[in-house]
VEXRO-20362 format. One record per atom (N, C-alpha, C): residue in one letter; x, y, z negated. Coordinates in steps of 0.02 Angstrom, whole numbers, plus 50000, padded with zeros to 5 digits. Layout:
residues N
AXYZ;...
END
This chain:
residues 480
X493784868648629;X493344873748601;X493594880748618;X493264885248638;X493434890848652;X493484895748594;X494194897448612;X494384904748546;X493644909948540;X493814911248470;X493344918148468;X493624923848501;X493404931448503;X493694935648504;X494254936548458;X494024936148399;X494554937848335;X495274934148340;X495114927148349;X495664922848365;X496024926748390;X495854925548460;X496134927048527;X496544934548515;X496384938948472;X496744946148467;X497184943948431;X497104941048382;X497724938048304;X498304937848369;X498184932248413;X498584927048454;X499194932748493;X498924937148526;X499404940148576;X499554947348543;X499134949948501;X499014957748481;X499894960048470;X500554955748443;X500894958548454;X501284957448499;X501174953648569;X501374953148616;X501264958748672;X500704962848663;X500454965548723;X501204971948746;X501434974748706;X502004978748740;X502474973648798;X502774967748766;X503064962748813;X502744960348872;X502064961748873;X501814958248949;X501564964348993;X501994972048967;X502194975649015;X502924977549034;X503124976348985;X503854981748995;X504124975449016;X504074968348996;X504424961049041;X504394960249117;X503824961849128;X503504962749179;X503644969349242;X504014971649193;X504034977549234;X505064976249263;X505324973949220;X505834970549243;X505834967849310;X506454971649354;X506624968849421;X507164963249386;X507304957349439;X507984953949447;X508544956849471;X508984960849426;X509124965049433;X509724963049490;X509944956949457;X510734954049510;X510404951849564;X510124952849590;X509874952549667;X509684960049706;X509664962749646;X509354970849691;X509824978949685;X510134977449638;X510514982549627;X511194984449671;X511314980049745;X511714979349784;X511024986649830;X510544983149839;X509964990149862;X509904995549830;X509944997049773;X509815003649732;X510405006149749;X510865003149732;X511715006849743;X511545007849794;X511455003749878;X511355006149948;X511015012249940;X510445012849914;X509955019149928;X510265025249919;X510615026449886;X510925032649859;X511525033949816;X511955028849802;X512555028149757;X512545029249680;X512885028949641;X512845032749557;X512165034149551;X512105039549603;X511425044649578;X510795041049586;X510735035049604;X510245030349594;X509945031649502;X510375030749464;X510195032149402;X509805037649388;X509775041849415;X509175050349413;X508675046349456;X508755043549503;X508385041549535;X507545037949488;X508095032949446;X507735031149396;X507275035649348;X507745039149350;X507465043949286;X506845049149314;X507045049849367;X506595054549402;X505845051249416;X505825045349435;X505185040549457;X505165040249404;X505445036149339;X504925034449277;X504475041649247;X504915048349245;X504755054849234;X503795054549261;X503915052049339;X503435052849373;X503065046449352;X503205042049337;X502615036949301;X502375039349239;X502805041949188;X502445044349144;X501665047649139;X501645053249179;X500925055849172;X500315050649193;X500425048149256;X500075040849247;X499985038049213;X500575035749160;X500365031449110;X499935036349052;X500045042749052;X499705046048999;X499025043849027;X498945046849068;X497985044749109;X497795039449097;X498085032249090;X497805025649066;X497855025449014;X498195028148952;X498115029648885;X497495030348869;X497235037248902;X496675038948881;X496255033248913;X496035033648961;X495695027848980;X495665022248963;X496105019848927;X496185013248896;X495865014248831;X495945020448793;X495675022048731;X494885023348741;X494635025248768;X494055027748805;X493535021248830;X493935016348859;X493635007748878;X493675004348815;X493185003248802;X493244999248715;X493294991848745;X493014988348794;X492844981348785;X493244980848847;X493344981348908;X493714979848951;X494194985648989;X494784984449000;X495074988849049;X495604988349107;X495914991449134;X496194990449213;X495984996449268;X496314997249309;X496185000949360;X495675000149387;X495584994149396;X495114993549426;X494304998249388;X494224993749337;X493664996649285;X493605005549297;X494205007549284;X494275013249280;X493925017749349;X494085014049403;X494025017149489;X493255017249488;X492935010549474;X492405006749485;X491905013149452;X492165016049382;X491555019249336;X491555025849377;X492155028549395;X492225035449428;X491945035149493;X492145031449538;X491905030849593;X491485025449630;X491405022249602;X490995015749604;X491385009949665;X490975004149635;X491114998649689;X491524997149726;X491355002149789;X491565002249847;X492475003149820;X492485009449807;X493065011449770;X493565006749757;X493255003249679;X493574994649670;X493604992449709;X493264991249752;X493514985449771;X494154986549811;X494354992849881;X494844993549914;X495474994349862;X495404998049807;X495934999149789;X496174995649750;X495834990049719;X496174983849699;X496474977849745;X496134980049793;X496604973549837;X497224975349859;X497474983149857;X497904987749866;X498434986149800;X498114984549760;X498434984249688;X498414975349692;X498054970149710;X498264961849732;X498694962049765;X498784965049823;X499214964249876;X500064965149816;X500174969149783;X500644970349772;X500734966749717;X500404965349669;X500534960049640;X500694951649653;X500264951149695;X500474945349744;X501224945849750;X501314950449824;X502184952549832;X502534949949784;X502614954749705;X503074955449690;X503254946149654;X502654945849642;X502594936449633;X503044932549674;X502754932549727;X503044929749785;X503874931349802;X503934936249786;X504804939049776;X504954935149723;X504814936549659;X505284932049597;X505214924749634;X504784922149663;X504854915849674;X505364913049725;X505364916849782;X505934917249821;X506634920349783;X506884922449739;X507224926749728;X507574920249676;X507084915849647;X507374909949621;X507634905249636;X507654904249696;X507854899549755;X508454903049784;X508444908649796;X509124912049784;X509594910749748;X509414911949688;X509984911649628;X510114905849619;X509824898949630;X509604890649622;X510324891149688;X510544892449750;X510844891949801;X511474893849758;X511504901949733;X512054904449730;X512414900049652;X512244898749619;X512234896249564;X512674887649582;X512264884249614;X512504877149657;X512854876249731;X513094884749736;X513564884049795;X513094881249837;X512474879549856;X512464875849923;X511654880449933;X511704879350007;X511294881450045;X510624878650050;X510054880650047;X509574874850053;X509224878350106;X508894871950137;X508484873350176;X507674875650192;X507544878450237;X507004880350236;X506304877450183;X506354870050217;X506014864850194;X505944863550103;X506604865750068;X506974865050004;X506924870649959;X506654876450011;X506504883149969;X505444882749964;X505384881150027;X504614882050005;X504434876449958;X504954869549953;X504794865149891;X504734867749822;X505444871049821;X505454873449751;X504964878949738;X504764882949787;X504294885749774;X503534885449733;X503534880349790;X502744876549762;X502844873749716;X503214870549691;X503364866549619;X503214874149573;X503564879249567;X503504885749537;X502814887849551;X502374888449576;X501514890449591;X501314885449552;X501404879549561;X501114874049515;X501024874849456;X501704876349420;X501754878449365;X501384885249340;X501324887949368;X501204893649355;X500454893149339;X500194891449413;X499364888749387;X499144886549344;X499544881049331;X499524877649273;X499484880249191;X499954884749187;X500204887949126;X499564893149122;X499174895449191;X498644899549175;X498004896249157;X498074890449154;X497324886349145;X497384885449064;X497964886849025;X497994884748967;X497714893348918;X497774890848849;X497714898048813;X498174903948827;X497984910748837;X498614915248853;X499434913448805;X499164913548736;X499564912948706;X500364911948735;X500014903648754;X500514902548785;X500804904448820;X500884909948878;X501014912148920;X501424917748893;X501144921048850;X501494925748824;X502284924048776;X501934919548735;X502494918948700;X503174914648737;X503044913648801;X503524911448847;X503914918948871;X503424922048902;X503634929448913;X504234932348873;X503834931548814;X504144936048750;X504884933448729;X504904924448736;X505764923348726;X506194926148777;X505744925048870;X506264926048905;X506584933848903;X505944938448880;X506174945248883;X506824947448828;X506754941348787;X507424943948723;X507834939848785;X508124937248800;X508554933448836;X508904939948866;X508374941748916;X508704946548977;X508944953748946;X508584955548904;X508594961048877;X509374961648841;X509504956148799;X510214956448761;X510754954648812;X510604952248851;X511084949148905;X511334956248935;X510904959348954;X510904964849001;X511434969848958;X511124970748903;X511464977648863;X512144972448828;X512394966048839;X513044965048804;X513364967048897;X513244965648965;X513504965249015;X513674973049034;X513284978449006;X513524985749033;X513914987348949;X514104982448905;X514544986748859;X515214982148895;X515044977048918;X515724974148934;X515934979249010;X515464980549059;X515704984449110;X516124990149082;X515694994449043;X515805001349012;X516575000448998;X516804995248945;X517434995448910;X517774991848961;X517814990248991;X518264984049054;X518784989549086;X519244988849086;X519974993249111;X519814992849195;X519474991049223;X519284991349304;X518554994949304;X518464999849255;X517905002849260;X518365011149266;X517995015849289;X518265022549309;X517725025749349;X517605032649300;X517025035949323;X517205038449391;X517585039849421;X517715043349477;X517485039349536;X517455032449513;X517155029049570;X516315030949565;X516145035449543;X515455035349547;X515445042449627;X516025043849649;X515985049449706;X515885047249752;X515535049849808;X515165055249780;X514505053049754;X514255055949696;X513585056449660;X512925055149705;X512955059849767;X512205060549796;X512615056949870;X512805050149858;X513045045949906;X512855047349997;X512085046250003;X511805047850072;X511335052950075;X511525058649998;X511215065250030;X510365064450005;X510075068450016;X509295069050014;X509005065450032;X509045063250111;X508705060350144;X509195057150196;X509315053650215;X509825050650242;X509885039950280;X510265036950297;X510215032350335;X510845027350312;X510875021650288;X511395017750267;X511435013150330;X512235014550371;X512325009550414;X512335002550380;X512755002650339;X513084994250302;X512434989750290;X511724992350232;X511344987550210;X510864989650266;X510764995350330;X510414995750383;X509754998550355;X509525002550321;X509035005650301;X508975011950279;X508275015550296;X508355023450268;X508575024050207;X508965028250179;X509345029650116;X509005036850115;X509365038050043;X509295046750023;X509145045049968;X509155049949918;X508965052049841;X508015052549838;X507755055049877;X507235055349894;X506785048649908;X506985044749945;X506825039449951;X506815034249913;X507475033449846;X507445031649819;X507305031249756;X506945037949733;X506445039549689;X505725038249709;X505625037449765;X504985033049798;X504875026149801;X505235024449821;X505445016149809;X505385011749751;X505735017449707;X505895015349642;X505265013149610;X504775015449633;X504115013749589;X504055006149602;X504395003349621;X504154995649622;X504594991549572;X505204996049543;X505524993149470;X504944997049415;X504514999249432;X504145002349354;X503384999149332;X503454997249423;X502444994649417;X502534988449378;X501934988349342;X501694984349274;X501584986849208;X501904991949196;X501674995349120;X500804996949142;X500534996649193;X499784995649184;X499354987549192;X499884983749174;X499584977749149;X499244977749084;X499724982049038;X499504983848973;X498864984648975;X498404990749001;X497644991248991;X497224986349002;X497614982749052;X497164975549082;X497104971349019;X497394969548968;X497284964748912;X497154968048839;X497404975948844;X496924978848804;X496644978048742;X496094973148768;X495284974448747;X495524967048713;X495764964548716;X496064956548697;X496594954448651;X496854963648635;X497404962448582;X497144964948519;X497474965348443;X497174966148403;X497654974248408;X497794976948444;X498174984148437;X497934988448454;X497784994248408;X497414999448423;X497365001148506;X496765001148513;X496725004948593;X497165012148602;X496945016048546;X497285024548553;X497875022848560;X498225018548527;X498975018648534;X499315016048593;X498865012848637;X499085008748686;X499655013448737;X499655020848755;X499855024548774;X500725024848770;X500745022848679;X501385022848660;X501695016248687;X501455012048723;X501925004348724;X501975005648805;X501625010148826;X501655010548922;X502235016248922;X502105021448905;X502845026748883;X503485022448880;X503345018748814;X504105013648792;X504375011148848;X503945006248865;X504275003448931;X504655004548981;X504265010849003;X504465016849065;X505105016949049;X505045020348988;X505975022648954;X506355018948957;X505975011248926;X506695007448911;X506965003848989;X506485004049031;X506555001449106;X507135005349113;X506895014549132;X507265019049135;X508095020049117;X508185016849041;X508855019349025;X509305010749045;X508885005249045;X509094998649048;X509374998949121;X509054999749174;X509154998049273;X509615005149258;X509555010449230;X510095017349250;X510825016249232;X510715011449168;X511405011149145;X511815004649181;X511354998949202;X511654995049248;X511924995449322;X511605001049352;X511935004649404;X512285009249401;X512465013349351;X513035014749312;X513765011849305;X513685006349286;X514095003149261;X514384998849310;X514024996649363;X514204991049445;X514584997549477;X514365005249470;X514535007949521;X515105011749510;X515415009649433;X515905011949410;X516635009349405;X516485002249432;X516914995149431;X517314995449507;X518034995649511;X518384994949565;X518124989849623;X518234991049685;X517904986649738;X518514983349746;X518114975749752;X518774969349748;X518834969949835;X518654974049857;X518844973149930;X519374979449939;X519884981949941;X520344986749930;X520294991649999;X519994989950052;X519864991350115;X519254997150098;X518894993350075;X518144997750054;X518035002349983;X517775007549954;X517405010049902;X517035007549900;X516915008349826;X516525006149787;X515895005749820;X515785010849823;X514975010449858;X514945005349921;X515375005249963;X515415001150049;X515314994950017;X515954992849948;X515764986749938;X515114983149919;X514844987449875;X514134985649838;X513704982949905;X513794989049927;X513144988349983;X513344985450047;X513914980650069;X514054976750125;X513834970050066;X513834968550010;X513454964549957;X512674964449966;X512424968749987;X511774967450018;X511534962950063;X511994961550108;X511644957750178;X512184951450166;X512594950250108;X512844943650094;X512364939150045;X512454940749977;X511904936649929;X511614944049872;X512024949749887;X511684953549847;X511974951749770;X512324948549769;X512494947249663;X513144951249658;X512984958349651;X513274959549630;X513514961049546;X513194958749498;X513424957349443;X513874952249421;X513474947749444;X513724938749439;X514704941849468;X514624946549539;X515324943749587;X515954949049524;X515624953949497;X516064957949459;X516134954549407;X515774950749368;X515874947149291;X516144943349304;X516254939849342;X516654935049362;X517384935649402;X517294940149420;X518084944849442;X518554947549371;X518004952049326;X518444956749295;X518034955949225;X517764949249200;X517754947649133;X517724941049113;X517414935849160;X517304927549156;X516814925149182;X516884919049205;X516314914149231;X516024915549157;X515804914949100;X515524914349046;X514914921949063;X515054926949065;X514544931549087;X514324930549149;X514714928349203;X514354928449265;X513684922049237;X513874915249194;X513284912149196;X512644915549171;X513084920149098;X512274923449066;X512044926549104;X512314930949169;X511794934549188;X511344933449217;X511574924649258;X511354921049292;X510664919249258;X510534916049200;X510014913649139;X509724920549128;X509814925149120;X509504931949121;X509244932749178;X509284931249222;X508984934049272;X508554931149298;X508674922949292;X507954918749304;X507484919349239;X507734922749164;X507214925349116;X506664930649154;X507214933849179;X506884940049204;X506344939349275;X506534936249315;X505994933949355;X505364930349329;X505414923249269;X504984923349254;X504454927049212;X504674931049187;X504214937849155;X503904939349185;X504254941049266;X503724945549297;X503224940649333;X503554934049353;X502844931349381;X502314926149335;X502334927849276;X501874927249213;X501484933149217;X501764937149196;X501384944449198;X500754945849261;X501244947249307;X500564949349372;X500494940849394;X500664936649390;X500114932149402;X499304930849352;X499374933749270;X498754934749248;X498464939449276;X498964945249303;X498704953449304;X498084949649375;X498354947349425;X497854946049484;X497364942249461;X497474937749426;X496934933049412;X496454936549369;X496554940749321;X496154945249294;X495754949349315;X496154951749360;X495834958349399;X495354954549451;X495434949749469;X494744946749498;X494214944549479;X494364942649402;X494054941149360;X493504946749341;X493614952749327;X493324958649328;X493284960549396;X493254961149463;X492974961549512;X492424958449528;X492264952249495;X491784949149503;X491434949449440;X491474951849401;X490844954749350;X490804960849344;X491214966949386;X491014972249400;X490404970349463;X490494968349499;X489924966849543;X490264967649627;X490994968849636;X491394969749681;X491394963349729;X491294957349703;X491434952749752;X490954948149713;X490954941649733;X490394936349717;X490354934149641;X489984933649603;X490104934249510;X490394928149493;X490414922249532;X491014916349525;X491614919249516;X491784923949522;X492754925949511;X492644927449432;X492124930049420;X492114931749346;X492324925749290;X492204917649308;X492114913449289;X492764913749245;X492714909549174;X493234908049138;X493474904249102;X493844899749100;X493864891849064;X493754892748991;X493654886748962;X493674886548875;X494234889448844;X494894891348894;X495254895848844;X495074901548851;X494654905748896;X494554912648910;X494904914348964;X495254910449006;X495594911449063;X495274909649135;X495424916749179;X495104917249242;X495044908649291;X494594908449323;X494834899749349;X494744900849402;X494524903249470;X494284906849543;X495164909249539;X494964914949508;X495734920649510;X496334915049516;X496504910449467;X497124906449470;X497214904449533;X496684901149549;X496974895049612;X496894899449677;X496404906949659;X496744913349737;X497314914549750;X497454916549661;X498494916849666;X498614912549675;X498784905749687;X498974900749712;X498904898349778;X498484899849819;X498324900249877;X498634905549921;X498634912449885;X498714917849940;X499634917149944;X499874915249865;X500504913249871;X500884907949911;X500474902749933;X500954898349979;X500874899650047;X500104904350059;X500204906850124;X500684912750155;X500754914150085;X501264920850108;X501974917650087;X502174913650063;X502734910250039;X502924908350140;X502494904050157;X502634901950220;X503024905350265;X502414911950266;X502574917550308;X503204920250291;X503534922550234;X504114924050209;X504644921050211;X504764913850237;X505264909550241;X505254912850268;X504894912650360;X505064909350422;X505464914250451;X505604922050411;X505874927850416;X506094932250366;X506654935950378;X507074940550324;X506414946150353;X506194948050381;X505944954050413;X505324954850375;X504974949350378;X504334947850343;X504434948550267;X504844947750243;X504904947850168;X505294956050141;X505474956850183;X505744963050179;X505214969050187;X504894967550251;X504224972150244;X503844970550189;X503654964550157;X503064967150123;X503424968750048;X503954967350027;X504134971649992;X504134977950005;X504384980650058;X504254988150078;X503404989950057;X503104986250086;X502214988150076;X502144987850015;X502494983049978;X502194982749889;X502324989949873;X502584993349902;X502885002249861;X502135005649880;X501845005049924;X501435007649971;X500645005949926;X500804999849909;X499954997549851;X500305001649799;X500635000949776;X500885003049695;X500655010449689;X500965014649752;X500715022549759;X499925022949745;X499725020249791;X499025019949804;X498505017349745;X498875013549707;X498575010349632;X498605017449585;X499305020149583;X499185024849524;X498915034149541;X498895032549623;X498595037949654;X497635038349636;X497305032849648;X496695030749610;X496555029849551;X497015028249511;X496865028049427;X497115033249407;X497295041349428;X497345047349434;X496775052249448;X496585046649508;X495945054949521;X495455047149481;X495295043149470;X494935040149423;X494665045949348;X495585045649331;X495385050449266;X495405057049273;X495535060849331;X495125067549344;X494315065849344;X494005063749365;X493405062849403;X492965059649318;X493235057549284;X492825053949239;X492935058849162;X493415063549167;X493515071849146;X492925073149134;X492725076049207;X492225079149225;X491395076049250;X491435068649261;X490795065349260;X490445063849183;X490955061249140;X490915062549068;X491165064749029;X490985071649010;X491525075348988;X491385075448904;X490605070548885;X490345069948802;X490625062948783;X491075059048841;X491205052848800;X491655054148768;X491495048948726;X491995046748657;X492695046148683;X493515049948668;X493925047948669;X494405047748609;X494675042848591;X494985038048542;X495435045048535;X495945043148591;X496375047048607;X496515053048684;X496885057448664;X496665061148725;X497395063548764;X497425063748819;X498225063348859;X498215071348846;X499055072048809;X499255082048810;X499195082548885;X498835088848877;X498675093748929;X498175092048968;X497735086748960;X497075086048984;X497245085949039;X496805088649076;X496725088849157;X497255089649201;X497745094249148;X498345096749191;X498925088349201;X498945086849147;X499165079449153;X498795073949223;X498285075249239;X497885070549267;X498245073749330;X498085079649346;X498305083549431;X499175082249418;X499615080449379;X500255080649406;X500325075049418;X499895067549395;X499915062649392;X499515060549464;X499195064349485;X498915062349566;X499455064749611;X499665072349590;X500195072849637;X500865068049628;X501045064249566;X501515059249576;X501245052649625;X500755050849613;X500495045149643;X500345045149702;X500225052949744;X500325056949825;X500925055249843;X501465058749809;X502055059149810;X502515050149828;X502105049049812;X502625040549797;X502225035049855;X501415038749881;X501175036049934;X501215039650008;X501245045050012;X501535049250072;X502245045050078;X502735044350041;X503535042350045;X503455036850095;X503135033150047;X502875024050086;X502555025650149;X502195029350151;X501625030550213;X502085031050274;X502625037950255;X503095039150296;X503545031850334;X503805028150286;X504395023750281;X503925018650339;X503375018450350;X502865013750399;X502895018050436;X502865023350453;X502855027150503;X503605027750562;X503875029750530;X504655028250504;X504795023150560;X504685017650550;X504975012750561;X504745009750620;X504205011050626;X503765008650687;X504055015250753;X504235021150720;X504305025950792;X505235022850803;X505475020250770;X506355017650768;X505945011450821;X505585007350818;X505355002650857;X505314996650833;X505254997050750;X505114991950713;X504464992350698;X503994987350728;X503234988750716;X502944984850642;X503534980850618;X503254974550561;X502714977050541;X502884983350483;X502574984750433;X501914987350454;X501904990150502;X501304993750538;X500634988350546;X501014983750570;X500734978250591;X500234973950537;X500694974350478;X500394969750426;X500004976650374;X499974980750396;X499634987150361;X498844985850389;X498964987150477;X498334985250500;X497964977550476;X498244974050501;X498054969450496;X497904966950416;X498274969250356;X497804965750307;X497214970050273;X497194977350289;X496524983250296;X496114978650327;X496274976750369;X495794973350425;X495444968550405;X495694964350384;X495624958850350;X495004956550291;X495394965050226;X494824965950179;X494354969850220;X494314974850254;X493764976650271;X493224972150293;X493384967850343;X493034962250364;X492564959850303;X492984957650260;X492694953250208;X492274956450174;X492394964450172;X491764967950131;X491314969750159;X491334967450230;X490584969050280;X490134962450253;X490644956250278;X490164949850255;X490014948950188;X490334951350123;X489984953650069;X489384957050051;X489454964050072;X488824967450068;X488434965550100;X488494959550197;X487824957950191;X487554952350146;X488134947150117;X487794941750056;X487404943850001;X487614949449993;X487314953549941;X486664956749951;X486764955450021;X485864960150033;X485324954450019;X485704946650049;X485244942650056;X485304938549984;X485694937349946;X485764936049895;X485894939549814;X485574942249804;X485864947949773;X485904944649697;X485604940749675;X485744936649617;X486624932549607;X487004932549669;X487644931549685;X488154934849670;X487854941949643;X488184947249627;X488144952349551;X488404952349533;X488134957449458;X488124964749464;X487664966649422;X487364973149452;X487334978749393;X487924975949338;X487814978349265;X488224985949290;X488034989949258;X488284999149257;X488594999849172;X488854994349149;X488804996049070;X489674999449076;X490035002349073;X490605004349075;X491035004549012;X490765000848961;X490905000448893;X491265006148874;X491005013448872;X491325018148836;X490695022948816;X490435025948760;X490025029948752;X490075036748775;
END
């Protein structure tokens, strides 16, 4: 029997902060060997500086979220301001990266599954475990959210306490010493890391960084489904930001403060020649300079922490197709939704687009490396559109009803496009970048998956000419 509305809000209403700020959680012992690469110590401003710059964004979906009484998301939001067309590119801009970052925790588990059991697996042994992990996943989405969430919600206490007992044990550990944080602005502004082989700088890595923050706009996406004030929704996308913010600042803090067990190298050389080995660098210090006993928690923390995030944006895609296809963006079958209220098209797309890109991602470090690079590149481009979204809907409706209203109005909206410029020019560059060095990957898979959706929205609009009952044609934008 299918939940009511009412149910269904009781059920998650105090979950909805956790299925952003969980979500918004990187694995951290796999990546923080890269953040240290990007820029040293000062990676931590780094942090602070990008969430700074997510903030006004998130103010703009505040309002907008307060403003959408019955459904919300970027998408919704693009679709009312600019219509259709709009949605549709810039959500696949916003799939694409959700996908990614999916597809990373899933690989990234097979990682830790290796480093964890000492042994190597093979090609064949990683796309297994993989698919066993999509399985599940599908699976867990065909059931009531509930469930999903309140899986979320233990693993996020897991990682969360794990994390803050592992930087009080760094902090106090007699092989910790601030001076190893020199120098501060490691590779400078803008700059080039021989060791992990990639553009570095302070700059860059406040660009980058937006791919530890994306997901506090999952929040608007379920919204309309929790029993928590819409106006307030603003305050749980803020929280997040912060607590992301002071949680990843103080853990690169604390790695980059810890003596290098290699006596040859600093601190920094060591971290980041830890890059192109397994990257754990938490696990290799807790286990040096406090016990196998923390190196395991961080270990269980960190597969908490992966699964958060691919709970999270695996509803976020399946949703968002879900509303693509009852916005009228693609064929009104995506809209479809089982007796629990859950997307059923959307699941088994994420499931599909995931083992095709799972494939592609074995068969190369290069391939998986670029489209993580590209996930920075949708993420820009997501909060660059749900920016001029809420400029544009300012001023298209300037008598609707708002719940709540972002300080400084408009002026909030223009610093929040120029953050979302700012963080897609970076990316734009880093493809540019890379292709004139004579690395064409990213270029490659830029064209080619534009290409791709464009295609598909030619043979759309003509199904739509000839079928137009195939498509929904509602203008209701649920906001007065």
């Amino acid at each position: 029997m299918k939940m009511t509305d009412t149910q269904t809000k009781k059920v998650i209403g105090f979950k909805l902060f956790v299925i952003g700020t969980a979500s918004i959680m990187g694995p951290w012992l796999l990546l923080t060997s890269q953040w240290i690469g990007y820029t040293g110590a000062s990676v931590a401003l780094a942090f602070l500086g990008c969430g700074l710059l997510c903030i006004p964004i998130a103010l703009c979906y505040g309002e907008l979220t307060a403003m959408f009484k019955n459904k919300g998301g970027t998408y919704e939001y693009v679709r009312a301001a600019y219509g259709r067309e709009a949605g549709y590119w810039i959500s696949w801009t916003t799939i694409f990266s959700y996908i990614v970052v999916t597809l990373f925790q899933i690989i990234c588990i097979s990682m830790l599954l290796q480093y964890m059991l000492d042994f190597e697996m093979t090609t064949a042994m990683v796309l297994a475990v993989s698919i066993v992990l999509m399985l599940m996943m599908t699976a867990l989405n065909t059931r009531d959210m509930s469930i999903a969430t309140t899986l979320q919600t233990a693993m996020f206490f897991v990682l969360a306490s794990v994390g803050i007992l592992y930087v009080i044990c760094f902090f106090c550990n007699d092989a910790f010493d601030i001076s190893n944080w020199e120098p501060f602005f490691q590779e400078g502004m803008v700059g080039y890391n021989d060791i992990i082989g990639m553009d570095a700088g302070f700059l860059l890595a406040m660009a980058a960084l937006v791919t530890m923050f994306f997901g506090f706009e999952l929040i608007p996406q379920f919204a309309s489904e929790s029993s928590y004030p819409n106006s307030k929704v603003w305050k749980l996308m803020v929280g997040g930001i912060m607590f992301v913010i002071a949680f990843d600042s103080l853990l690169c803090l604390a790695e980059s403060g810890m003596i290098s067990l290699d006596p040859t190298m600093t601190n920094f050389e060591y971290i980041s020649s830890l890059y192109e080995q397994n990257g754990m660098v938490s696990a290799t210090f807790a286990e040096a300079y406090v016990g196998d006993w923390l190196k395991i928690a961080i270990c269980i923390a960190n597969f908490c922490c992966m699964g958060c995030c691919m709970v999270g944006f695996w509803m976020g895609t399946a949703h968002t197709l879900c509303n693509m296809g009852k916005g009228g963006s693609i064929p009104l079958f995506f809209g479809k939704e089982n007796k629990h209220g859950m997307p059923t098209i959307g699941n088994y797309f994420m499931l599909m687009a995931c083992i095709v890109l799972t494939v592609i991602a074995v068969s190369s470090d290069t391939w998986l490396n670029a489209c993580f690079s590209l996930m920075a590149l949708g993420i820009g481009f997501t909060y660059l559109g749900a920016a001029l979204a809420f400029v544009k809907l300012r001023k298209k409706y300037p008598e609707a009803e708002r719940p709540w209203i972002a300080p400084g109005g408009l002026v909030t909206g223009y610093i929040a496009i120029a953050a979302g410029a700012f963080m897609s020019i970076m990316m734009v560059w880093t493809v540019i970048s890379a292709a004139l060095q004579g690395d064409y990957t990213m270029l490659i898979m830029v064209i080619v998956y534009f290409a791709i959706i464009g295609i598909v929205r030619f043979i759309l609009k003509r199904d739509e000419e000839k079928n137009p009952d195939r498509y929904s044609h509602e203008e209701d934008f649920g906001f007065n």
